[in-house]
N, C-alpha and C positions, 0 to 999 in steps of 0.2 A: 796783791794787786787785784782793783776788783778790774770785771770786764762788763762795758756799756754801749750796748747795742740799740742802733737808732731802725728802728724801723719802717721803713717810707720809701715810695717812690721817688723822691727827691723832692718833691712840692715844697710851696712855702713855708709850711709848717713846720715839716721835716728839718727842713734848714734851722727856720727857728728854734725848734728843741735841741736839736744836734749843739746850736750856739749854745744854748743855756746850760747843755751839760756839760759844754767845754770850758765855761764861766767856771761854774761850779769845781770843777775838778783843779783850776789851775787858784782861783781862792782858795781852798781847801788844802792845797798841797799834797792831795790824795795820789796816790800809784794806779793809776787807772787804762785801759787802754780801750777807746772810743771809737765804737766802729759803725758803718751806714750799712743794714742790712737792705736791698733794693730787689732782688729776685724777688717776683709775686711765690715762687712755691716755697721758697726759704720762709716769708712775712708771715706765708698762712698754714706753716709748720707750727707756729706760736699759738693757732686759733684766734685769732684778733678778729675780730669784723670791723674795724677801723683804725686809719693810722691818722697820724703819727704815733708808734709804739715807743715803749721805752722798756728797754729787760735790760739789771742789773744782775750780775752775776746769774743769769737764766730764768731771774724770777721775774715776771712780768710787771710792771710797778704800775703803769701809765698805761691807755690808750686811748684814740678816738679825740684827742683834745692836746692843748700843751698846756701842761704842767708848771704853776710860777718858780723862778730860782730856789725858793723856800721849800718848796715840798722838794725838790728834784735834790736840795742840800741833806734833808731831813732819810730821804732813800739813800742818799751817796751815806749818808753816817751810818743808817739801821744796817745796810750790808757792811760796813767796814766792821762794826759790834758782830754782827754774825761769823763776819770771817776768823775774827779774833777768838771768840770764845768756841768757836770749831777746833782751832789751834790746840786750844790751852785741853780741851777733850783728851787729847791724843797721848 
């Protein structure tokens, strides 16, 4: 199950991307669980200098901008590939 973390004050953006990953994740039929990170010291525990952020399984993929359903589909897959072939390491 990957985990995707939305990074943002809530703003419009925020919102916006938050939608797009939730888009993504229920086309996709992905195992995912989506979450709004909002505390300013948690946001810029990440080093971001701008949100809306987007970290996949911890890896920062996005920020500063929203990201079209395609790329945000293209990240939900690369981490699901990462997670998988972590597995099969072991």
């Amino acid at each position: 199950m990957l985990t995707i973390k939305i990074l943002g004050s809530g703003c419009a953006n925020c919102k916006r991307l938050e939608q797009i990953a939730r888009k993504v994740v229920e086309e996709t039929g992905t195992q995912a669980e989506v979450l709004k990170v909002t505390e300013y010291p948690d946001i810029m525990a990440y080093g971001i200098t701008s949100t809306p952020g987007l970290v996949i399984n911890e890896k920062i993929v996005s920020y500063g901008r929203i990201p079209t359903p395609a790329e945000v589909n293209t990240w939900v897959a690369d981490a699901l590939q990462s997670a998988d072939s972590s597995l099969t390491r072991r």
